[in-house]
C-alpha positions as CSV (number, residue, x, y, z in Angstrom):
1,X,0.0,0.0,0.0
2,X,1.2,3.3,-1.1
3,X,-0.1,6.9,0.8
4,X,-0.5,10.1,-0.8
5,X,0.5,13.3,1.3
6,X,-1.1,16.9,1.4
7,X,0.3,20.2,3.1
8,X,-2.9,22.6,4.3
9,X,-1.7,26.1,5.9
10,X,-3.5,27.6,8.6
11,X,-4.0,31.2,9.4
12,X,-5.3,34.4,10.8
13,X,-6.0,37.1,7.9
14,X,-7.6,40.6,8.7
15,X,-10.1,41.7,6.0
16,X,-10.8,45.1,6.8
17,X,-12.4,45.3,10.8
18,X,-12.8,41.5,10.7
19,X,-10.2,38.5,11.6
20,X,-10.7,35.9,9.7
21,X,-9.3,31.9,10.0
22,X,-7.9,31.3,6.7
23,X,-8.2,27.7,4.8
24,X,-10.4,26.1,7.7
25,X,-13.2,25.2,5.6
26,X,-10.6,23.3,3.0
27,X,-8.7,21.8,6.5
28,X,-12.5,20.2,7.5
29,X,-13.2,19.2,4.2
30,X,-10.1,17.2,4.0
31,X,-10.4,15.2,7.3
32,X,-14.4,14.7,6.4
33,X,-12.4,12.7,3.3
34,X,-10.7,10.7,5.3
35,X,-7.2,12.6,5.0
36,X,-5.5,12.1,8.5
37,X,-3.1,14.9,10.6
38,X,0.5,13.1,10.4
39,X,2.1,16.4,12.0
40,X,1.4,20.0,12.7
41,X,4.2,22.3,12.3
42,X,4.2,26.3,13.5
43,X,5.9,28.9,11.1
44,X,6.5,31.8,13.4
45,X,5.4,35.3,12.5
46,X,7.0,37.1,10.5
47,X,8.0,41.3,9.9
48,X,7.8,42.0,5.8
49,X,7.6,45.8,4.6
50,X,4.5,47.8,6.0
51,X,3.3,44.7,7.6
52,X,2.8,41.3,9.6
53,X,2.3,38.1,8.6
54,X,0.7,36.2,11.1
55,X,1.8,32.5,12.5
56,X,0.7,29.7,10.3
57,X,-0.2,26.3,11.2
58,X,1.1,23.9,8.7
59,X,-0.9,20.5,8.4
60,X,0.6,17.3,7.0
61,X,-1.8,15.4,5.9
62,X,-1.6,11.6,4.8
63,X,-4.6,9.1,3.3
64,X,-3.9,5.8,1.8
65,X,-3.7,5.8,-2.0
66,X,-6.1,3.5,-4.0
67,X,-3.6,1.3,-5.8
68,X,-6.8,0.4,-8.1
C-alpha cells in the first residue's frame, strides 16, 4: 500500500475590521475525506515591509492511496 501526502496552511487574515481563520473550511473538508493529521508544524510570525504576517499552522496530511 502506497499513501499520498497533502500540506494545508492555517491562518489568521484581517479583511478590513474583521479576523478571519484562513483555509479552515478546506482543512475540514479534507479530514471529512478521510485525510489524516501526520504532524502539525508552526511557522512563526514574520516582519515584511508595511506589515505582519501572522503565525501559520502547517498540516501534514496523509490518506492511503487506492492502488486500483
Amino acid at each position: 500500500m502506497s499513501s499520498q501526502y497533502k500540506v494545508c496552511l492555517l491562518f489568521w487574515a484581517d479583511r478590513g475590521s474583521d479576523r478571519r481563520l484562513v483555509n479552515m473550511e478546506a482543512l475540514e473538508e479534507l479530514l471529512n475525506e478521510g485525510w489524516k493529521i501526520l504532524r502539525v508544524d508552526t511557522m512563526p510570525q514574520t516582519e515584511l515591509r508595511g506589515h505582519a504576517v501572522t503565525a501559520t499552522n502547517v498540516y501534514i496530511l496523509e490518506r492511503e492511496a487506492n492502488d486500483d
